[in-house]
PAZAPA-4460 file (N, C-alpha, C; in steps of 0.05 Angstrom, whole numbers, plus 32768, in hexadecimal, padded with zeros to 4 digits):
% residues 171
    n_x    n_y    n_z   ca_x   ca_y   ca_z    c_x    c_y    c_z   seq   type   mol
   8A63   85B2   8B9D   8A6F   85B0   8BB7   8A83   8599   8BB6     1      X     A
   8A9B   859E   8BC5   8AAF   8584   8BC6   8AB2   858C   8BE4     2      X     A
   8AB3   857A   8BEF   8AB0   8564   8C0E   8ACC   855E   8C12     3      X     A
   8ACE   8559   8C31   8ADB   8548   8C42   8ACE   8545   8C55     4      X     A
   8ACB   852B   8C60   8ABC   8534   8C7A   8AC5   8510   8C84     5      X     A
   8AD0   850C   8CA5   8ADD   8500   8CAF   8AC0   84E3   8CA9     6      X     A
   8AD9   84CF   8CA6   8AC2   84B5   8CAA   8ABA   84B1   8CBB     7      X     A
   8ABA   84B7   8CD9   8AB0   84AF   8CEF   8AAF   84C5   8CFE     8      X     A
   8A92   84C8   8D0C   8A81   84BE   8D0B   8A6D   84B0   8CEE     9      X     A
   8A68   8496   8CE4   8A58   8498   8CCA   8A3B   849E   8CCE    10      X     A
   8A37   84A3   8CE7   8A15   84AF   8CDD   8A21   84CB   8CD6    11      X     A
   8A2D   84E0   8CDF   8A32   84FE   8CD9   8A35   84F7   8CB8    12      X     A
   8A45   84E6   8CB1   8A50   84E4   8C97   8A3B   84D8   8C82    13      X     A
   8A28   84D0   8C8A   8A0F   84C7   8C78   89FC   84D7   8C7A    14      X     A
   89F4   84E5   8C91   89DB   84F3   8C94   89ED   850E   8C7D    15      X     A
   89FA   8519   8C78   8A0D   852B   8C73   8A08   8527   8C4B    16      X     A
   8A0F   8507   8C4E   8A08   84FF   8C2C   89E9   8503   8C26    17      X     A
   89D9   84F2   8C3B   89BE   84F2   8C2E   89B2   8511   8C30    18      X     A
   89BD   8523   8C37   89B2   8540   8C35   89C0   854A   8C1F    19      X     A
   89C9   8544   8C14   89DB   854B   8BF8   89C2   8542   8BE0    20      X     A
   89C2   8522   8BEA   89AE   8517   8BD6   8996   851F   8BDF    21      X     A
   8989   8523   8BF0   8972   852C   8BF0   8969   854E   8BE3    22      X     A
   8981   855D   8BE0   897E   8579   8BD7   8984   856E   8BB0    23      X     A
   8983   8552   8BA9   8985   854F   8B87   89A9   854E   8B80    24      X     A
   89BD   854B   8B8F   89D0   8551   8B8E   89D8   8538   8B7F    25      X     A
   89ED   8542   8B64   89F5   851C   8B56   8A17   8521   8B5F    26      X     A
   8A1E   850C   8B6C   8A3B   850A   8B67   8A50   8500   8B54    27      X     A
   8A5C   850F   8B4B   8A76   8511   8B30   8A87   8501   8B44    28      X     A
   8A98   84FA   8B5A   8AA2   84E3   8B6D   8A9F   84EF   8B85    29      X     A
   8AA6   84D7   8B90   8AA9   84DC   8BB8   8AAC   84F9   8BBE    30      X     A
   8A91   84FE   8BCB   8A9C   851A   8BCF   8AA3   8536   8BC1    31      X     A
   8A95   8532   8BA7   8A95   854D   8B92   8A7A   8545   8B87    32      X     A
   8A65   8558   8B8C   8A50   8555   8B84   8A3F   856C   8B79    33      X     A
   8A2D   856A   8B6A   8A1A   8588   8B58   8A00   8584   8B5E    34      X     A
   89FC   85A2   8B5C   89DF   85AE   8B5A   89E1   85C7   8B50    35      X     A
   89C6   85C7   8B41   89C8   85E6   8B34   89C4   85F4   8B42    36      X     A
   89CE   8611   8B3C   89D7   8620   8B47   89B7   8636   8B50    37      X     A
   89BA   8636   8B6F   8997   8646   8B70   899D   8652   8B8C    38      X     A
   898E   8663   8B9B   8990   8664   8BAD   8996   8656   8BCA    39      X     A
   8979   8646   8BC2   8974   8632   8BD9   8995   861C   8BDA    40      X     A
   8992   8611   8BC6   89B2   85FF   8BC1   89C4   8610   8BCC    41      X     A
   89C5   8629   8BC5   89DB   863A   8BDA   89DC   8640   8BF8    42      X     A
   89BF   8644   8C03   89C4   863F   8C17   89CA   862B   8C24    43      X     A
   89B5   8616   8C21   89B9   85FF   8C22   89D5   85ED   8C28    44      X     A
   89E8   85F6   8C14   8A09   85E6   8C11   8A1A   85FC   8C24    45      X     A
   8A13   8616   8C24   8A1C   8623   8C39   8A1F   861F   8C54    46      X     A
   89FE   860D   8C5F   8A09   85FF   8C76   8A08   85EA   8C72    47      X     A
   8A0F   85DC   8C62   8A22   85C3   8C62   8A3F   85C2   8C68    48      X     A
   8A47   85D4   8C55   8A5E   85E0   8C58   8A65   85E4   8C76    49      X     A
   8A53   85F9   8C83   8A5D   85FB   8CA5   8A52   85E6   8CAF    50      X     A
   8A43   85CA   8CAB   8A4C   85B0   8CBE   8A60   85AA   8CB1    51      X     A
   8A6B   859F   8CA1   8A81   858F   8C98   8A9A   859F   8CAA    52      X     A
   8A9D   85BA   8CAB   8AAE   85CC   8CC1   8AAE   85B5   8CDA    53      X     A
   8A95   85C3   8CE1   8A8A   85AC   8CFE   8A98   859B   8D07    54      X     A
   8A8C   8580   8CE5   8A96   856A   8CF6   8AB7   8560   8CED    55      X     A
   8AC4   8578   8CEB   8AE6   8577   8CEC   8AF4   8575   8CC8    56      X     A
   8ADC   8575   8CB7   8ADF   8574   8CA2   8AE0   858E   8C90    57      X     A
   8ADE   858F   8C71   8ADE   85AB   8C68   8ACD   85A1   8C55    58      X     A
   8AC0   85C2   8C45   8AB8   85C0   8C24   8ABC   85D9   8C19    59      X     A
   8AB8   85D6   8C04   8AB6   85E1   8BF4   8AA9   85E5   8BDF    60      X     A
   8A9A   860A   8BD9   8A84   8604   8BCC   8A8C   8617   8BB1    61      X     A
   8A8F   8612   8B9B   8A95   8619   8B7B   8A81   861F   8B72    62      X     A
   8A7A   8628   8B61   8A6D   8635   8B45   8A7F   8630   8B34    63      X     A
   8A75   8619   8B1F   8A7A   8616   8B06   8A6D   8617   8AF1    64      X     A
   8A7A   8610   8ADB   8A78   8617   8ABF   8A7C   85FC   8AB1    65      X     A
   8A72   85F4   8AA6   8A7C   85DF   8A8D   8A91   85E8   8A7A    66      X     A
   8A9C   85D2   8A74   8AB0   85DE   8A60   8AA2   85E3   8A45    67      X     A
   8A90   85CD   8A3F   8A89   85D2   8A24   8A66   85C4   8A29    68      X     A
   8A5E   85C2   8A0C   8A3F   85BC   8A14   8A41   8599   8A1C    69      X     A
   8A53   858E   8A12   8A57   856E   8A13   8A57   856B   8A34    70      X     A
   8A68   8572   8A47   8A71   8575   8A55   8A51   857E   8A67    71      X     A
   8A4A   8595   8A67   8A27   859E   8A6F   8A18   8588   8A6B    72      X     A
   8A17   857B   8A52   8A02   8562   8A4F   8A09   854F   8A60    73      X     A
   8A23   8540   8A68   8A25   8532   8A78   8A1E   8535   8A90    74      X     A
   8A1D   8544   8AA1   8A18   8550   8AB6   89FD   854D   8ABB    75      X     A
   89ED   855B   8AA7   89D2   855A   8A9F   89C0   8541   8A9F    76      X     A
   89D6   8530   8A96   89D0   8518   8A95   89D1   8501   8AA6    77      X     A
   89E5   8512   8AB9   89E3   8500   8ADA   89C8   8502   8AEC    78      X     A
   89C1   851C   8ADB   89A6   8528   8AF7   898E   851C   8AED    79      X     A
   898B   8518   8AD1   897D   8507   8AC6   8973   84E6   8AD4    80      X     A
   898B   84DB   8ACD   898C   84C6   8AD4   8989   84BE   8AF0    81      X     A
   8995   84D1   8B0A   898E   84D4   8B28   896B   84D0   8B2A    82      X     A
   895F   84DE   8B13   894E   84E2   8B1F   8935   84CC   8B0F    83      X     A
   8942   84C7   8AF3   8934   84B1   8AED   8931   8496   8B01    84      X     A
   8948   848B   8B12   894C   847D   8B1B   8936   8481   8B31    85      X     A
   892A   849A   8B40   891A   849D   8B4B   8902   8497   8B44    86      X     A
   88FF   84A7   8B24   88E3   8498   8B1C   88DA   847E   8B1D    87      X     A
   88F2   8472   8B0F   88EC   8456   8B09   88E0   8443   8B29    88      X     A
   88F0   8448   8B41   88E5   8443   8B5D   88C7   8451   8B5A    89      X     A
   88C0   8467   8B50   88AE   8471   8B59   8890   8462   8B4E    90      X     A
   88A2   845B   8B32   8889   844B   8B22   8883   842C   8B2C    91      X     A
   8893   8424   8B32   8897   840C   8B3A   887B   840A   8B4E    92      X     A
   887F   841E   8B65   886A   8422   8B73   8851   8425   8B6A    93      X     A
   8851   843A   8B5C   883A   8434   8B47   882D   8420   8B3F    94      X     A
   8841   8416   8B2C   8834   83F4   8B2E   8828   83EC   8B3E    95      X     A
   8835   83E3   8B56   882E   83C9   8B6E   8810   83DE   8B80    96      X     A
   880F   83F9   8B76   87F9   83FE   8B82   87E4   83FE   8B71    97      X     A
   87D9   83FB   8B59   87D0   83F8   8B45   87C7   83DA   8B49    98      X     A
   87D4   83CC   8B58   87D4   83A8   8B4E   87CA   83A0   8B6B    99      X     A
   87CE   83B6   8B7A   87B8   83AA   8B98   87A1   83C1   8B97   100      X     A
   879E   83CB   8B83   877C   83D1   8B81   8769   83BE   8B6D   101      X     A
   877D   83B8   8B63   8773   83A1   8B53   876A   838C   8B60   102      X     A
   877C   8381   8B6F   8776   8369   8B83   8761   8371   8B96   103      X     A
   875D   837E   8BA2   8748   838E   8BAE   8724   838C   8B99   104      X     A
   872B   8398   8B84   8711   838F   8B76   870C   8371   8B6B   105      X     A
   8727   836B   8B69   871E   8341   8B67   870D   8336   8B75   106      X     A
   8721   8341   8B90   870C   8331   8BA5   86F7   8345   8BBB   107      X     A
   86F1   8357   8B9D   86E1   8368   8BB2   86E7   8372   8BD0   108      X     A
   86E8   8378   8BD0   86F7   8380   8BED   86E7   83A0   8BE9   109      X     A
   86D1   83A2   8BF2   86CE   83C0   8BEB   86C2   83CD   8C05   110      X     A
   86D5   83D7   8C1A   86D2   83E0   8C31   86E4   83F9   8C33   111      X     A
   86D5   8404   8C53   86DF   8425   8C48   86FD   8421   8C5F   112      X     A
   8701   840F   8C64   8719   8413   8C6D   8737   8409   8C62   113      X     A
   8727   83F6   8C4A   873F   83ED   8C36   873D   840C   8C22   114      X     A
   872C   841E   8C22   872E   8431   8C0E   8744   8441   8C16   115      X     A
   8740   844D   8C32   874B   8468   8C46   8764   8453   8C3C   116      X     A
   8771   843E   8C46   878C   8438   8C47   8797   8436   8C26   117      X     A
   878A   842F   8C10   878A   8434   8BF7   8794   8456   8BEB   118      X     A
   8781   8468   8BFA   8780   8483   8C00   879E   8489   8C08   119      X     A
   879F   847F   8C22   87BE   8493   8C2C   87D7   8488   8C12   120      X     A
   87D8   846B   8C12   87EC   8469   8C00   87F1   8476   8BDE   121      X     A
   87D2   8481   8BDD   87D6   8495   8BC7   87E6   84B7   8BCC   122      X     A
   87E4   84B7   8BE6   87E5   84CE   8BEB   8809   84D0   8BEF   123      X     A
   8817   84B9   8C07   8827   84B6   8BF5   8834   84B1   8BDE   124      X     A
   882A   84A4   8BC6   8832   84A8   8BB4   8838   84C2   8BA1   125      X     A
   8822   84CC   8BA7   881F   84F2   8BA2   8832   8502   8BB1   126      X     A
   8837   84FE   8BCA   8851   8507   8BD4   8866   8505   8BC8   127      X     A
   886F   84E5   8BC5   888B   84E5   8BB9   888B   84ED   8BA1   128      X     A
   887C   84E8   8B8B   8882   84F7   8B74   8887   8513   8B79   129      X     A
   8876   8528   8B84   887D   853B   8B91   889F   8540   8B9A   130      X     A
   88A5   852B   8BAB   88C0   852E   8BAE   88DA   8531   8B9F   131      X     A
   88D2   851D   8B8F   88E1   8515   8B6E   88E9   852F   8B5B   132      X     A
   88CD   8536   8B56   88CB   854A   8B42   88D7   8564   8B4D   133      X     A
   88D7   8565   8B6D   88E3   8586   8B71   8900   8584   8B69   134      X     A
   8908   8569   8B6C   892F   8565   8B60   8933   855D   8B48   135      X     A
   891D   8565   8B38   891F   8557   8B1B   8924   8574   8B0F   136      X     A
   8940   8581   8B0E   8949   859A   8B03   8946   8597   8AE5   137      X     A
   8953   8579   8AD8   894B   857C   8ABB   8938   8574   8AAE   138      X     A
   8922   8571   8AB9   8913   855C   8AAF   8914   853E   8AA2   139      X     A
   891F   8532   8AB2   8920   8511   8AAC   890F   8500   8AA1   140      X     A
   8910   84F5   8A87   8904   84DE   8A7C   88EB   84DD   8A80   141      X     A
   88E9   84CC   8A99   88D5   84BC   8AAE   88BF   84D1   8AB7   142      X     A
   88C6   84F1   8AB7   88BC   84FA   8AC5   8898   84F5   8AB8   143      X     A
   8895   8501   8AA1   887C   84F8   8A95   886D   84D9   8A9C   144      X     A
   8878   84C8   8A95   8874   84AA   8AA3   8870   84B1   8ABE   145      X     A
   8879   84B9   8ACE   8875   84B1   8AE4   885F   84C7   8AF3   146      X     A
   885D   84DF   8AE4   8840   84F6   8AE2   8823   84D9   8ADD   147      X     A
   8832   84CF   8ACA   8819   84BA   8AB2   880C   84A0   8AC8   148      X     A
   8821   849A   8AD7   881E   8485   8AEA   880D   8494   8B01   149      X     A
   881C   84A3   8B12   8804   84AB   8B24   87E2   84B2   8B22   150      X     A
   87DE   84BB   8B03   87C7   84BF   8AFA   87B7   84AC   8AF4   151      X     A
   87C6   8490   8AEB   87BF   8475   8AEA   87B0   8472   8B10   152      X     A
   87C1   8473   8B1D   87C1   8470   8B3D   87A7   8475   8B42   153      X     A
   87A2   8489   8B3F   878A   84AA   8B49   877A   849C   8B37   154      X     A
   877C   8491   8B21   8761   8489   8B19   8756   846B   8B1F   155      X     A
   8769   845D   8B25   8765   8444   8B35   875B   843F   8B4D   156      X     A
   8765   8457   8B5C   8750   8454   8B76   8734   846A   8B73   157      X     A
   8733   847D   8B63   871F   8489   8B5C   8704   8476   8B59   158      X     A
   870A   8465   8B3D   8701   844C   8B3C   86F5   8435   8B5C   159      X     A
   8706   8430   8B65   8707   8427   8B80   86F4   8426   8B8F   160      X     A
   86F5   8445   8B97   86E9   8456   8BAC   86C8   8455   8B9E   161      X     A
   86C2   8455   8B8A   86AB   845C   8B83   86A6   8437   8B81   162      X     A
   86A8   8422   8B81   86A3   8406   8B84   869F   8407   8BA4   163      X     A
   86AF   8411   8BB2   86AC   8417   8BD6   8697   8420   8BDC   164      X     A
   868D   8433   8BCF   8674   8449   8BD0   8660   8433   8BCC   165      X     A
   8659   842A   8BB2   8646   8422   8BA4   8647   8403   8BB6   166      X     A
   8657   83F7   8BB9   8655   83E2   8BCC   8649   83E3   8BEC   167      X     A
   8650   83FB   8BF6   8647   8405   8C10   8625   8414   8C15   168      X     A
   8611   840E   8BF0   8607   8423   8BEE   8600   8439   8BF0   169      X     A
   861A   844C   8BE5   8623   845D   8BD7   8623   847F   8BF5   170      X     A
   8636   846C   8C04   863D   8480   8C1D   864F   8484   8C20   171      X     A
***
């Protein structure tokens, strides 16, 4: 898809970008941007296409081709990296959740309501990977690492939960 779409209003003009990026979209510059080619992406840019109309702007939506395989790999290699850059945030998280269950068994802390809140933030964490991976068209780097990390997660509070139990005797 290649864009115009008026600078002002800038919420129309951002809510407009972050739905681009939220469908996995990498931009080649301002306003010319890819996704592989699928249905959903088609509909999808189709009404984008009719807001950008809307809000006094135009697009345009192509089907291309690479010229050559060099050319495909680069490309390939944007979506990669879009989405590594997600992992790497994603692991990060990982970490610092890994390192307050830790702190948690330092100082013992073994109650069922530091668990439940231990709990939901796993659950987001399982979400967003979730999120990640539906826009991970080529399979990126990180993606394994960051499969490897959540399982680290899940077994950290698995661990946890059963010190909660056994501390509470075993309810």
């Amino acid at each position: 898809m290649t864009y115009k779409v008026p600078s002002e209003p800038a919420a129309k003009r951002v809510a407009f970008w972050r739905r681009l990026k939220a469908m996995g979209a990498v931009y080649l510059q301002n306003g010319v941007c890819l996704l592989p080619q699928t249905d959903e992406h088609m509909r999808q840019l189709k009404m984008l296409e009719n807001d950008a109309t809307g809000m006094g702007g135009e697009a345009f939506l192509l089907v291309t081709t690479s010229l050559d395989k060099a050319q495909e790999d680069k490309v390939i290699a944007r979506f990669k990296a879009d989405r590594d850059t997600h992992y790497q945030e994603f692991l990060g998280k990982c970490d610092a959740f890994t390192a307050e269950i830790a702190r948690e068994i330092a100082k013992e802390k073994f109650t069922f309501a530091e668990l439940e809140e231990e709990d939901s933030e796993l659950k987001k964490l399982q979400a967003w990977l979730g999120r990640i991976s539906v826009l991970d068209f080529y399979h990126a780097p990180l993606a394994g690492t960051a499969r490897e990390a959540l399982t680290q997660c899940e077994a950290a509070l698995a661990d946890y939960a059963q010190r909660v139990f056994d501390a509470n005797g075993g309810q």
